[in-house]
N, C-alpha and C positions, 0 to 999 in steps of 0.2 A: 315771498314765502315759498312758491312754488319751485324758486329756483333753488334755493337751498335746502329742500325737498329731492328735487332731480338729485342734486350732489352729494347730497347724503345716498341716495339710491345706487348713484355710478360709483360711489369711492365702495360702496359695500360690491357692488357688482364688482368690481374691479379688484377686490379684495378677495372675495369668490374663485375669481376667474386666476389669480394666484395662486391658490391653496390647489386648484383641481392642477392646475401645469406644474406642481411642486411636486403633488400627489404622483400625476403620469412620470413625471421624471423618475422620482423612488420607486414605483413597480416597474420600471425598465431595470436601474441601477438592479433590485434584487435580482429581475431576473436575468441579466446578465454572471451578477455574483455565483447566481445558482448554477447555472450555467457551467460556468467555471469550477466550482466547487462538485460537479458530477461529474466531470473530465478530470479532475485530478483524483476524484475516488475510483473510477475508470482506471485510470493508469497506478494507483496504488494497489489496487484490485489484481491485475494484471502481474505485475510485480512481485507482488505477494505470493502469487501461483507459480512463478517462474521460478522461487525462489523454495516455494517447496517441491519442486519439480526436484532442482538440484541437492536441495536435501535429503532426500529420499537415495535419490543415487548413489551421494555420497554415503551415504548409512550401508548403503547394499554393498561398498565399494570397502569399506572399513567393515563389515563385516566378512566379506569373502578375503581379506587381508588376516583377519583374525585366524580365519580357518586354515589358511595357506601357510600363516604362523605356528599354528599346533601341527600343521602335518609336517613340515619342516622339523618340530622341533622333536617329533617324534622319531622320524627320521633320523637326524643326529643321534640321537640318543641310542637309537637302537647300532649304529655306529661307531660309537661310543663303547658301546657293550662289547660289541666283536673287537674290538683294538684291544680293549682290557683281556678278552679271553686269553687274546693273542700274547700278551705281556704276560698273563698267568700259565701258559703254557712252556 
């Protein structure tokens, strides 16, 4: 009776001794996951800035186009007027 006492003890022992090395395995695995998952928010992070860096530029870049367009177009225009006098004359 003693001995299948023991075996009952070691299969639960050994059963134990499974769950805690299943256990360690999944808190590796997460923390490798996590791991990972802060290095790709990192670089989307990163990315992200890089990309309102450039946007920003380009907004500055379209609007000094903008500006360059009405002074141009004022120009013309005023150009425009002197050929007309000129025609009217």
């Amino acid at each position: 009776m003693a001995t299948a006492h023991q075996d009952a003890e070691v299969d639960t022992l050994a059963h134990l001794e499974d769950r805690i090395q299943r256990a360690v395995a999944l808190v590796h695995r997460l923390r490798e996951e996590k791991d990972a998952a802060l290095k790709e928010l990192a670089e989307t992070q990163a990315a992200w800035e890089e990309s309102q860096t450039a946007n920003m530029k380009l907004t500055e870049e379209l609007d000094a186009m903008k500006s360059e367009r009405t002074q141009v177009r004022s120009r013309i225009e005023k150009l425009l007027g002197h050929i007309d006098e000129l025609g009217a004359a």
